[in-house]
CHARMM-style PDB file with segment names, atoms N, HN, CA, C and O in Angstrom:
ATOM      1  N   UNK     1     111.138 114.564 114.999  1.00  0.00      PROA
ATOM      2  CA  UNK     1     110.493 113.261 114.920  1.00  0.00      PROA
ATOM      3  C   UNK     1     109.410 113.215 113.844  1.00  0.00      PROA
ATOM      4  O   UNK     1     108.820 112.184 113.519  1.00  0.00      PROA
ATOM      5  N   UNK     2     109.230 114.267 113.389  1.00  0.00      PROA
ATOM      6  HN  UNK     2     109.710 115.104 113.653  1.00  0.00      PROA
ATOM      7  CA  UNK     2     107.417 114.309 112.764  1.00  0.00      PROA
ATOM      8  C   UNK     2     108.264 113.598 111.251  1.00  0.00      PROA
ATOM      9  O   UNK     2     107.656 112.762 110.582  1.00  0.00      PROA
ATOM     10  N   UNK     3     109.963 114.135 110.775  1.00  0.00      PROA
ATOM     11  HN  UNK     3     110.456 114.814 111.318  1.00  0.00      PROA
ATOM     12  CA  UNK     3     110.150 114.099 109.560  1.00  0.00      PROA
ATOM     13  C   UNK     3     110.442 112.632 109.571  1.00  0.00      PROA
ATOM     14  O   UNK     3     110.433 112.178 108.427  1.00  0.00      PROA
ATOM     15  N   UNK     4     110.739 111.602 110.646  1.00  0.00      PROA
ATOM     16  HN  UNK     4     110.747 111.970 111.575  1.00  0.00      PROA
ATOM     17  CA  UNK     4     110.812 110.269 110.795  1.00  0.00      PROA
ATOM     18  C   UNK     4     109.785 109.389 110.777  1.00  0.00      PROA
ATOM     19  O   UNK     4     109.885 108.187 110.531  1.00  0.00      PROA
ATOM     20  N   UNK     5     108.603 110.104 111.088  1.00  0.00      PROA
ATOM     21  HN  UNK     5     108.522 111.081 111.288  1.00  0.00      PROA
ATOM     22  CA  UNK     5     107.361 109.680 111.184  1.00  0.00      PROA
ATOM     23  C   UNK     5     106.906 109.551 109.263  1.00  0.00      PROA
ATOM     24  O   UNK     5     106.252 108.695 108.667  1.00  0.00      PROA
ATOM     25  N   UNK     6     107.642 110.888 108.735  1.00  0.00      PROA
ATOM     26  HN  UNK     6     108.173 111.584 109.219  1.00  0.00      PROA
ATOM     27  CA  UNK     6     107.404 110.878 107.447  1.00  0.00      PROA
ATOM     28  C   UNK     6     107.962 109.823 106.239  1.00  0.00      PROA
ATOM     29  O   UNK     6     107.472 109.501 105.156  1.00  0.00      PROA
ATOM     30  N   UNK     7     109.427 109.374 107.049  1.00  0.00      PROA
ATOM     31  HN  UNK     7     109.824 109.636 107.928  1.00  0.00      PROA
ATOM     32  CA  UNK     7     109.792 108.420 106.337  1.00  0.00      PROA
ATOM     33  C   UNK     7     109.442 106.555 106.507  1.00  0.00      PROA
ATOM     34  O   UNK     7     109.477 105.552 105.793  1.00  0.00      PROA
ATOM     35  N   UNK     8     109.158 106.873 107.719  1.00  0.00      PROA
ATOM     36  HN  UNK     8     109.130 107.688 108.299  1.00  0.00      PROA
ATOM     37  CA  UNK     8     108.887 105.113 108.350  1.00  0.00      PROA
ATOM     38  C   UNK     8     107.487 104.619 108.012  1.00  0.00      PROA
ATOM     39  O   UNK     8     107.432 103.541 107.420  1.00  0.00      PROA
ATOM     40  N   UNK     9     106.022 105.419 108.379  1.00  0.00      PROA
ATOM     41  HN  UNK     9     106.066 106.295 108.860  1.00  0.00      PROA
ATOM     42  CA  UNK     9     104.702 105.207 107.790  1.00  0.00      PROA
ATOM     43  C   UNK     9     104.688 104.761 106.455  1.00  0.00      PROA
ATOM     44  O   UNK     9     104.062 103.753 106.129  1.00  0.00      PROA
ATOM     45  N   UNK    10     105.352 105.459 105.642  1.00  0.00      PROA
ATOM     46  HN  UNK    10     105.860 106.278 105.907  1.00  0.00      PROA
ATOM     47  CA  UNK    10     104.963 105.438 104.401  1.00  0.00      PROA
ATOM     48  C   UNK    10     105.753 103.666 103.281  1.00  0.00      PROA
ATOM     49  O   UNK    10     105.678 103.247 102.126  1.00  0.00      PROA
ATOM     50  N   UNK    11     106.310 103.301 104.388  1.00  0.00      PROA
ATOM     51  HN  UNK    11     106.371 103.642 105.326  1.00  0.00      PROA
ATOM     52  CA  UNK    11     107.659 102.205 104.484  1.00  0.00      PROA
ATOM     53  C   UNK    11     106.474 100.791 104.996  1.00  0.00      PROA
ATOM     54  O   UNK    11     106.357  99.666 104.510  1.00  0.00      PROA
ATOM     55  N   UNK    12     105.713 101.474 106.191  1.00  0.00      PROA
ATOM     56  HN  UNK    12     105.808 102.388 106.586  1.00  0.00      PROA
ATOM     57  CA  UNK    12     105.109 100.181 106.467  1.00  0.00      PROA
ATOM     58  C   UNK    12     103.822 100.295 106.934  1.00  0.00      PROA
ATOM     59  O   UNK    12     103.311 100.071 108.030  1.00  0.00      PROA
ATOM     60  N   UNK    13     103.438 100.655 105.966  1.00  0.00      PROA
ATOM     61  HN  UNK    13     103.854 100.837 105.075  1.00  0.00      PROA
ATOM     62  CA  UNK    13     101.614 100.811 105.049  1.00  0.00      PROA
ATOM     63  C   UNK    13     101.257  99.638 104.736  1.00  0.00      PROA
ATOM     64  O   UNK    13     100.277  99.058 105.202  1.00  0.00      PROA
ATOM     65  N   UNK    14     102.133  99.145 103.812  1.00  0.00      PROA
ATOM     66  HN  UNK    14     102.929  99.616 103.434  1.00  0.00      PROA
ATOM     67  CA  UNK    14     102.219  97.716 103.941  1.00  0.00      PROA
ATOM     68  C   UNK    14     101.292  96.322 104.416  1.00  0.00      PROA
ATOM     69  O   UNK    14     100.633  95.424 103.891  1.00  0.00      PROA
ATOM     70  N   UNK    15     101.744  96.823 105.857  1.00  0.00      PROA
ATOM     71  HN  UNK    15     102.278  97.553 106.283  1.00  0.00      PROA
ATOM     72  CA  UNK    15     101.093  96.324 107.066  1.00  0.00      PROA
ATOM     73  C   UNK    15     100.065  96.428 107.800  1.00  0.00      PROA
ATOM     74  O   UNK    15     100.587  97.177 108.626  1.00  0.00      PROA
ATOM     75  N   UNK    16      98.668  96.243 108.312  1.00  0.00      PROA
ATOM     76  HN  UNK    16      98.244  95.635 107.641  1.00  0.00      PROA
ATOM     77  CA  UNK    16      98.020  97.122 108.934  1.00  0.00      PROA
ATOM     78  C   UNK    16      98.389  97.351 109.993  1.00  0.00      PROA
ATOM     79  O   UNK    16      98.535  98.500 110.411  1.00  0.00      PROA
ATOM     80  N   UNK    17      98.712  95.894 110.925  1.00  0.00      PROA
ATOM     81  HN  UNK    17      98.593  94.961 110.585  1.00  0.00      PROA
ATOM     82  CA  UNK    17      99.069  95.869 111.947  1.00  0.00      PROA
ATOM     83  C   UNK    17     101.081  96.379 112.335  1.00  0.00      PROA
ATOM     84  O   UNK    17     101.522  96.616 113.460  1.00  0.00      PROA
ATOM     85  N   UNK    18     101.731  96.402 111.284  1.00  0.00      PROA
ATOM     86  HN  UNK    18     101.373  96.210 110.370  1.00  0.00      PROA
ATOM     87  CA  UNK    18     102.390  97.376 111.837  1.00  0.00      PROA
ATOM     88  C   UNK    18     102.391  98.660 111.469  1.00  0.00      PROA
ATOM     89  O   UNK    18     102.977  99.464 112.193  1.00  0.00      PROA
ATOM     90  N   UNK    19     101.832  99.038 110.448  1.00  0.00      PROA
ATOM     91  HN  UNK    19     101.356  98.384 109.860  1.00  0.00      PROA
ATOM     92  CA  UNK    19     101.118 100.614 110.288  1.00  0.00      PROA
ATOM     93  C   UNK    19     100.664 100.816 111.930  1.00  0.00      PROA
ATOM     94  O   UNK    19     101.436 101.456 112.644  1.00  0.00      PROA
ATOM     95  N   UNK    20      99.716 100.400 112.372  1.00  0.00      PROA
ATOM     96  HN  UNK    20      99.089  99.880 111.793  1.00  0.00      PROA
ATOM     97  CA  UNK    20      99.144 100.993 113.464  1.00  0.00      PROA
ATOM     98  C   UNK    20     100.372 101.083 114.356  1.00  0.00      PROA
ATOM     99  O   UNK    20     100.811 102.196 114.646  1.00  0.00      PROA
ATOM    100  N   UNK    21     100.983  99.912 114.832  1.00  0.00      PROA
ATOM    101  HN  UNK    21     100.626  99.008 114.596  1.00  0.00      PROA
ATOM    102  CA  UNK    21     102.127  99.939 116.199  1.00  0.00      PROA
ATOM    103  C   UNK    21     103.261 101.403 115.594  1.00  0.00      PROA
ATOM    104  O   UNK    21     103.507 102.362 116.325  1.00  0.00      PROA
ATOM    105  N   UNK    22     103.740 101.283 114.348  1.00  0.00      PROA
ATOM    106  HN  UNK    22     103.540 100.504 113.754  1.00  0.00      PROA
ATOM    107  CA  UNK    22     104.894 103.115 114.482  1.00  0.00      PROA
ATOM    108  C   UNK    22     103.819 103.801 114.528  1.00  0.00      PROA
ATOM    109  O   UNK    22     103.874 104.619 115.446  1.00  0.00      PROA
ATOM    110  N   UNK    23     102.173 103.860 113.531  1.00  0.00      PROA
ATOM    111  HN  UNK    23     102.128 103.195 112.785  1.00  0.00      PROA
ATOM    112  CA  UNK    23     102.004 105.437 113.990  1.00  0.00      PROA
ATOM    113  C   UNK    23     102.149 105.617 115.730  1.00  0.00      PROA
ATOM    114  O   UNK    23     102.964 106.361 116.276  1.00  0.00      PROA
ATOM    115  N   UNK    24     101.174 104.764 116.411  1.00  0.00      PROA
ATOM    116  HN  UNK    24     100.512 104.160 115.967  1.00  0.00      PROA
ATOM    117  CA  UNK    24     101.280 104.760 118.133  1.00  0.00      PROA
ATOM    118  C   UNK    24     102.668 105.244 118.552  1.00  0.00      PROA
ATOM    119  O   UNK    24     102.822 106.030 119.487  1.00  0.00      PROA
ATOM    120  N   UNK    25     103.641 104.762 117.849  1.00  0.00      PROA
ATOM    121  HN  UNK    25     103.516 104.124 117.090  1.00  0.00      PROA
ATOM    122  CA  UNK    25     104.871 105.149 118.385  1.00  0.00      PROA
ATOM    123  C   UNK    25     105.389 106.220 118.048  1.00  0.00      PROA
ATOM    124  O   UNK    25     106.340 106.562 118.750  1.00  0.00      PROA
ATOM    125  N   UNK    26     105.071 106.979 117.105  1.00  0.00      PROA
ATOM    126  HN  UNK    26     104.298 106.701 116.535  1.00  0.00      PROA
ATOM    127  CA  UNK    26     105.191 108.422 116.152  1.00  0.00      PROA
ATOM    128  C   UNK    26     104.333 109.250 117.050  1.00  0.00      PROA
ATOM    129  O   UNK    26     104.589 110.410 117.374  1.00  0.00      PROA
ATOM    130  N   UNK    27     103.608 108.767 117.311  1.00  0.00      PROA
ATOM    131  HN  UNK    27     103.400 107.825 117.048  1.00  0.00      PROA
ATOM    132  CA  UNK    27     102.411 109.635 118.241  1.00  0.00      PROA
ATOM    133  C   UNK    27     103.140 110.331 119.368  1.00  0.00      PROA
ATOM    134  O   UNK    27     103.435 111.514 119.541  1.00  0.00      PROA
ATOM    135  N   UNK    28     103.361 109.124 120.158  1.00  0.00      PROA
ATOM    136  HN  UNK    28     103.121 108.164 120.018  1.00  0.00      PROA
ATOM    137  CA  UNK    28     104.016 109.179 121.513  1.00  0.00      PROA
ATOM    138  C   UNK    28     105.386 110.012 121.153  1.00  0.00      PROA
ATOM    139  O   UNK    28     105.818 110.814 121.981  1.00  0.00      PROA
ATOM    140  N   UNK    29     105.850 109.870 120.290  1.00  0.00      PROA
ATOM    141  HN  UNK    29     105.498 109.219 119.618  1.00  0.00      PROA
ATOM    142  CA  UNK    29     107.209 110.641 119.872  1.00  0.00      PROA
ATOM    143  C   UNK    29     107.324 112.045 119.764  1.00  0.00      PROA
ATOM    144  O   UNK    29     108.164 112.674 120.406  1.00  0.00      PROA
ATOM    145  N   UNK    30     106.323 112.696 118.788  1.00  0.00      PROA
ATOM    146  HN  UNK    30     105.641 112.185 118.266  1.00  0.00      PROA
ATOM    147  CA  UNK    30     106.130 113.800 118.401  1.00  0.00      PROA
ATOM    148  C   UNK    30     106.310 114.946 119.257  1.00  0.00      PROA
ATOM    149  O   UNK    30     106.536 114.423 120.348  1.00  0.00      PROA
ATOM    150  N   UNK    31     106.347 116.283 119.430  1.00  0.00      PROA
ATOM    151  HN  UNK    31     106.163 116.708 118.543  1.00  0.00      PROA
ATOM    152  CA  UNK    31     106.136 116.879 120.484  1.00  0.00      PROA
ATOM    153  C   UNK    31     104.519 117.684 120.521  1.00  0.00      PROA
ATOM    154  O   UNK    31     103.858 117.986 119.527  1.00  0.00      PROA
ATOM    155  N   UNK    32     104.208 117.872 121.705  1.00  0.00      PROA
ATOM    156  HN  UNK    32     104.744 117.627 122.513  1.00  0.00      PROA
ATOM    157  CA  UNK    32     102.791 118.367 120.886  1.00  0.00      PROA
ATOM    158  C   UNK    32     102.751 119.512 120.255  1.00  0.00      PROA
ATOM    159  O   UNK    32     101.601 119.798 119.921  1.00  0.00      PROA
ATOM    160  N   UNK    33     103.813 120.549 119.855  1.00  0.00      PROA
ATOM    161  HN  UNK    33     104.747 120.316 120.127  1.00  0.00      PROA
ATOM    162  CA  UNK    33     103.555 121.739 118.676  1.00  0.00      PROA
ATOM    163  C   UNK    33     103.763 120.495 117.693  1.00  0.00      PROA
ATOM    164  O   UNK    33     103.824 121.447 116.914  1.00  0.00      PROA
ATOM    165  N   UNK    34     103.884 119.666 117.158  1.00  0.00      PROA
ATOM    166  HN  UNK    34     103.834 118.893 117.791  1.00  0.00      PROA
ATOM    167  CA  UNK    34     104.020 118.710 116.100  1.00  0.00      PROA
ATOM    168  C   UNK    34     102.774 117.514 115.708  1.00  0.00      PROA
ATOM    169  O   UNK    34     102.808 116.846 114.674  1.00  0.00      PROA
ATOM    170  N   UNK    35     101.692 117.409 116.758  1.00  0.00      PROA
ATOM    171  HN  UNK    35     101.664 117.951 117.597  1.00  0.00      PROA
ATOM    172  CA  UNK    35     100.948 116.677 116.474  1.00  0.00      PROA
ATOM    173  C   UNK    35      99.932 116.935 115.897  1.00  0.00      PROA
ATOM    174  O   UNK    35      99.152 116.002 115.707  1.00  0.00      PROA
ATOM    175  N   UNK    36      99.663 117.961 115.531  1.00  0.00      PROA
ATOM    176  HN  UNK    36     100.297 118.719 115.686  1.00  0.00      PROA
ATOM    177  CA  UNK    36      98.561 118.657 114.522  1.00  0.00      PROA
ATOM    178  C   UNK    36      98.877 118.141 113.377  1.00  0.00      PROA
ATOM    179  O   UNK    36      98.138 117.404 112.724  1.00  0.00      PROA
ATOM    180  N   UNK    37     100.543 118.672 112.906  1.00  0.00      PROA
ATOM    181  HN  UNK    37     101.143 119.271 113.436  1.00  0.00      PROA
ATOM    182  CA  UNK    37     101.032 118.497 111.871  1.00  0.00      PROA
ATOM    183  C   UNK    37     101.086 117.013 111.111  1.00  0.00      PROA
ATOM    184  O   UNK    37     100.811 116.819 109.927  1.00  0.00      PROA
ATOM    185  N   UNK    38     101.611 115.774 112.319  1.00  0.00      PROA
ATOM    186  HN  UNK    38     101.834 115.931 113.281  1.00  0.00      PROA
ATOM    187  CA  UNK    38     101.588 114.817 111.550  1.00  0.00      PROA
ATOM    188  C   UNK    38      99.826 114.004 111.430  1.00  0.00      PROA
ATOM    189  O   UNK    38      99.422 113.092 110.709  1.00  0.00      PROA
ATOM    190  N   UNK    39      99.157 114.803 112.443  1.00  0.00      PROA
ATOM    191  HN  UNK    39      99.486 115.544 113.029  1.00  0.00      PROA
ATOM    192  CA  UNK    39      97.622 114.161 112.225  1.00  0.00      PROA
ATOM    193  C   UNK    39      97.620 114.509 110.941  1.00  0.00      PROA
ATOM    194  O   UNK    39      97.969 113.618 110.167  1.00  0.00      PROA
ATOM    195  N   UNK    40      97.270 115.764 110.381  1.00  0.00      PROA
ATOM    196  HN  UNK    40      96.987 116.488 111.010  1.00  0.00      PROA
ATOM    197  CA  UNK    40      97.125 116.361 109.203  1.00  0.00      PROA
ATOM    198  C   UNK    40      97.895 115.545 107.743  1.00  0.00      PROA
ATOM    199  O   UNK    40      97.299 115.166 106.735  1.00  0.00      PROA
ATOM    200  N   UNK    41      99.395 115.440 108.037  1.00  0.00      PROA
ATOM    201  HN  UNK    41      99.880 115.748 108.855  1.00  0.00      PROA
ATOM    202  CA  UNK    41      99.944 114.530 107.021  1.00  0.00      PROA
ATOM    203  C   UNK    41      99.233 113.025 107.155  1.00  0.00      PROA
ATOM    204  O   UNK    41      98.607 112.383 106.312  1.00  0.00      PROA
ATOM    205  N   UNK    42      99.539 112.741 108.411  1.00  0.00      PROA
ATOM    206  HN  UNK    42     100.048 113.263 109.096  1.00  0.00      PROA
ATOM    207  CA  UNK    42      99.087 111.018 108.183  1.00  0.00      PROA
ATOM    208  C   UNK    42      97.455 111.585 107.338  1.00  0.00      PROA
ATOM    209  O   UNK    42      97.425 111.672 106.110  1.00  0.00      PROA
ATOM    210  N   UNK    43      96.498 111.845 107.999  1.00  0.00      PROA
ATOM    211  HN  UNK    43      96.522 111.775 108.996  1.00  0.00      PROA
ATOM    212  CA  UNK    43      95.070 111.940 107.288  1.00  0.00      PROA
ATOM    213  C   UNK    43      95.017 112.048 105.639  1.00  0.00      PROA
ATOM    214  O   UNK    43      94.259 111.451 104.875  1.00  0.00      PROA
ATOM    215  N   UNK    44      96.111 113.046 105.317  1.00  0.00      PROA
ATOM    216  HN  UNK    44      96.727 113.532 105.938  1.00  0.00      PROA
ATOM    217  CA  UNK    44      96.453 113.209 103.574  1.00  0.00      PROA
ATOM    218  C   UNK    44      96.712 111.700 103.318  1.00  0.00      PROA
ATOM    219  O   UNK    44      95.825 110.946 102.917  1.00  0.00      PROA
ATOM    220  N   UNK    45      97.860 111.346 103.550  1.00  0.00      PROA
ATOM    221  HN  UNK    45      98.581 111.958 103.876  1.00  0.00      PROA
ATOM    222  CA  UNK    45      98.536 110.210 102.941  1.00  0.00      PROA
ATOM    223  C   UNK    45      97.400 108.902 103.700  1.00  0.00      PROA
ATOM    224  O   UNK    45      97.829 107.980 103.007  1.00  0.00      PROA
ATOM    225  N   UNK    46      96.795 108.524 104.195  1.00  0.00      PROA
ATOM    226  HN  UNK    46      96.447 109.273 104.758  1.00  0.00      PROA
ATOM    227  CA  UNK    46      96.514 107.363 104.401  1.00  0.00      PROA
ATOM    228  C   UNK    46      95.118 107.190 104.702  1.00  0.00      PROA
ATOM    229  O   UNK    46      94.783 106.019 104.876  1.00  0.00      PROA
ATOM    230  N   UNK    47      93.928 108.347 104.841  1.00  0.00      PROA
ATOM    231  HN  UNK    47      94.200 109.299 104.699  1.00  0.00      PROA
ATOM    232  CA  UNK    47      92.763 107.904 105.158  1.00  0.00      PROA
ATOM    233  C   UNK    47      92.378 106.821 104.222  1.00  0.00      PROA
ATOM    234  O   UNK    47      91.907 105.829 104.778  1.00  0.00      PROA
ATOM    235  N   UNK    48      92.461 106.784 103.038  1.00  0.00      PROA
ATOM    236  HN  UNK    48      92.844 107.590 102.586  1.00  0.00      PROA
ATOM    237  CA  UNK    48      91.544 105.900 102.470  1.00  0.00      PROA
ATOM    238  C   UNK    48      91.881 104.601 102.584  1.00  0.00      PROA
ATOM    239  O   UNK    48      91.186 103.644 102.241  1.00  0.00      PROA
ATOM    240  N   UNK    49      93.183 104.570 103.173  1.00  0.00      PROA
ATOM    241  HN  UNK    49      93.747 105.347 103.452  1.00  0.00      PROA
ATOM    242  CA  UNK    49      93.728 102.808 103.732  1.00  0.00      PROA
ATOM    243  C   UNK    49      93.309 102.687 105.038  1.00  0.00      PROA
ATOM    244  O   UNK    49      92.498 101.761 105.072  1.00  0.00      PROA
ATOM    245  N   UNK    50      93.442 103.100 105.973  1.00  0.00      PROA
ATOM    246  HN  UNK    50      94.100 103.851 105.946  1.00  0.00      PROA
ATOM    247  CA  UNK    50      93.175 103.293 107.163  1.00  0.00      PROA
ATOM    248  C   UNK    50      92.471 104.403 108.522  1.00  0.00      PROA
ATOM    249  O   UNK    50      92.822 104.733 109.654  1.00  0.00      PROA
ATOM    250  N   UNK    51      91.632 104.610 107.858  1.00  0.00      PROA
ATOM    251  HN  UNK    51      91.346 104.342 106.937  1.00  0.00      PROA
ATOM    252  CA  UNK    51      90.649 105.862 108.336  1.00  0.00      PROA
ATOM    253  C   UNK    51      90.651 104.906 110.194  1.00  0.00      PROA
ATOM    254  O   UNK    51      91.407 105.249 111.103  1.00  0.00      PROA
ATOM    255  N   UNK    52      89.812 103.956 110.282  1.00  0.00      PROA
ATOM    256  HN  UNK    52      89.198 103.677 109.544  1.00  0.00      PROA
ATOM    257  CA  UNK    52      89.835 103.459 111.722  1.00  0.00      PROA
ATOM    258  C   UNK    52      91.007 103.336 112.455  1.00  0.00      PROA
ATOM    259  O   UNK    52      90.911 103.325 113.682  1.00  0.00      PROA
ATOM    260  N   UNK    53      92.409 103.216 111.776  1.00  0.00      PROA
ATOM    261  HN  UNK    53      92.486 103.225 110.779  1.00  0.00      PROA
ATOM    262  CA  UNK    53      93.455 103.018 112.986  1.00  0.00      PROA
ATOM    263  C   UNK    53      93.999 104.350 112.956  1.00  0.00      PROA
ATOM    264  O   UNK    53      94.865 104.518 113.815  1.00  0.00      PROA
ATOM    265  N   UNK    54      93.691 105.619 112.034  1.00  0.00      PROA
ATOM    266  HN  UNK    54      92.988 105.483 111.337  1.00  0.00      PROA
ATOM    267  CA  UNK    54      94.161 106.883 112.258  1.00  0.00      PROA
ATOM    268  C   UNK    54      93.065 107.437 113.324  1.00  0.00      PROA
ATOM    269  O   UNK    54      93.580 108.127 114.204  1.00  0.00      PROA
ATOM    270  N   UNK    55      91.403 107.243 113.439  1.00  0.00      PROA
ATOM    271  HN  UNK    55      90.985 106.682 112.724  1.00  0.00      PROA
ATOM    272  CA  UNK    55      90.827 107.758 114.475  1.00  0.00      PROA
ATOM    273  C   UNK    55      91.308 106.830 115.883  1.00  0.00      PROA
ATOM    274  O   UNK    55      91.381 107.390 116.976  1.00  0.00      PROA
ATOM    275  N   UNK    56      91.513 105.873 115.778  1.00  0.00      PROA
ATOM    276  HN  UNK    56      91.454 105.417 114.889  1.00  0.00      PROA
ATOM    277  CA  UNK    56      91.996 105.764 117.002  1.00  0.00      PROA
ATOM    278  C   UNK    56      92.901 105.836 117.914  1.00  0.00      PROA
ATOM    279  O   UNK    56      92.958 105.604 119.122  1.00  0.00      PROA
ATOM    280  N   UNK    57      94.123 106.479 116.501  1.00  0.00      PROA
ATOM    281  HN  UNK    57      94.076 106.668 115.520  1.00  0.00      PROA
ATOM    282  CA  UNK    57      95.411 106.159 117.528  1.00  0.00      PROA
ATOM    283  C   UNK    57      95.233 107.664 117.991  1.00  0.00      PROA
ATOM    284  O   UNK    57      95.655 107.959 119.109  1.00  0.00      PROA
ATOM    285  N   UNK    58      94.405 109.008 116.901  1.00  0.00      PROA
ATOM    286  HN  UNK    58      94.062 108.769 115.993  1.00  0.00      PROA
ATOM    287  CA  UNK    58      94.899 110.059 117.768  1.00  0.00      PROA
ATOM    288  C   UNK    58      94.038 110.431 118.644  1.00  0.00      PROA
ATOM    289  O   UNK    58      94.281 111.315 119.466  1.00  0.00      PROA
ATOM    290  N   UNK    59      92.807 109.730 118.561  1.00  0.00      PROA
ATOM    291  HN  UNK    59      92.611 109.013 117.893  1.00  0.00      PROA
ATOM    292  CA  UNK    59      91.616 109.653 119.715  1.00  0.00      PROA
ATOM    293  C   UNK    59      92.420 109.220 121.009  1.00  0.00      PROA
ATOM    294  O   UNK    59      91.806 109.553 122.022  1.00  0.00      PROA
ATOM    295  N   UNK    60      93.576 108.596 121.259  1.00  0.00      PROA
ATOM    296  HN  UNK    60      94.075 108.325 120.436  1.00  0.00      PROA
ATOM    297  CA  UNK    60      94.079 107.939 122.433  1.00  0.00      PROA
ATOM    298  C   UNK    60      95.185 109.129 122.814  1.00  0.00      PROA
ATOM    299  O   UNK    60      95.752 109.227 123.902  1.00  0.00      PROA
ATOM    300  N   UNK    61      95.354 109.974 121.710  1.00  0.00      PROA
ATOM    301  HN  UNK    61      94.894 109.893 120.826  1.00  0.00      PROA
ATOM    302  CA  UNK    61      96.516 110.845 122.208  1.00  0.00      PROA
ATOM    303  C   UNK    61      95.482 111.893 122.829  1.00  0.00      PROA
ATOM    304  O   UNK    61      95.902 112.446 123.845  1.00  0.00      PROA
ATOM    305  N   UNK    62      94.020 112.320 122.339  1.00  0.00      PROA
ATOM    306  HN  UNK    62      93.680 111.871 121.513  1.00  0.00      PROA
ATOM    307  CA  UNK    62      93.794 113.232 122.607  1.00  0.00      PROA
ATOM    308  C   UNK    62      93.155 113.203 124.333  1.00  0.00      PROA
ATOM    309  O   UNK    62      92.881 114.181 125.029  1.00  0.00      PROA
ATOM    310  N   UNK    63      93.022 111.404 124.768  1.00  0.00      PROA
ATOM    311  HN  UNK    63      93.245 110.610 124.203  1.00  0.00      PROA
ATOM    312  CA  UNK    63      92.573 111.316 125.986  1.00  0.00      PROA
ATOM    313  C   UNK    63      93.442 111.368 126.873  1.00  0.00      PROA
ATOM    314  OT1 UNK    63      93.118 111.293 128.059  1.00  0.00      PROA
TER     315      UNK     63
END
């Protein structure tokens, strides 16, 4: 899932509001040996567009 996560984000960046709804859904997808990994990619590729909907979506995975 993480390499689907790699192709779909980057597809709909685009968007803010659907940027946020796949990562949430990439999140939930991932397995957790994999969620380090795509925190780490998403943070490369997208903090400077979206720093607030990347702390929150994995702030919600980590609760």
């Amino acid at each position: 899932m993480l390499e689907y996560a790699k192709v779909i984000l980057p597809k709909v960046s685009f968007s803010r509001d659907l940027f946020r709804k796949e990562l949430i859904k990439c999140i939930n997808w991932v397995g957790e040996a994999e969620i380090s990994k795509l925190k780490d990619w998403c943070y490369e590729n997208f903090m400077d567009m979206y720093p607030d909907i990347l702390t929150k979506a994995f702030a919600m995975k980590a609760a």
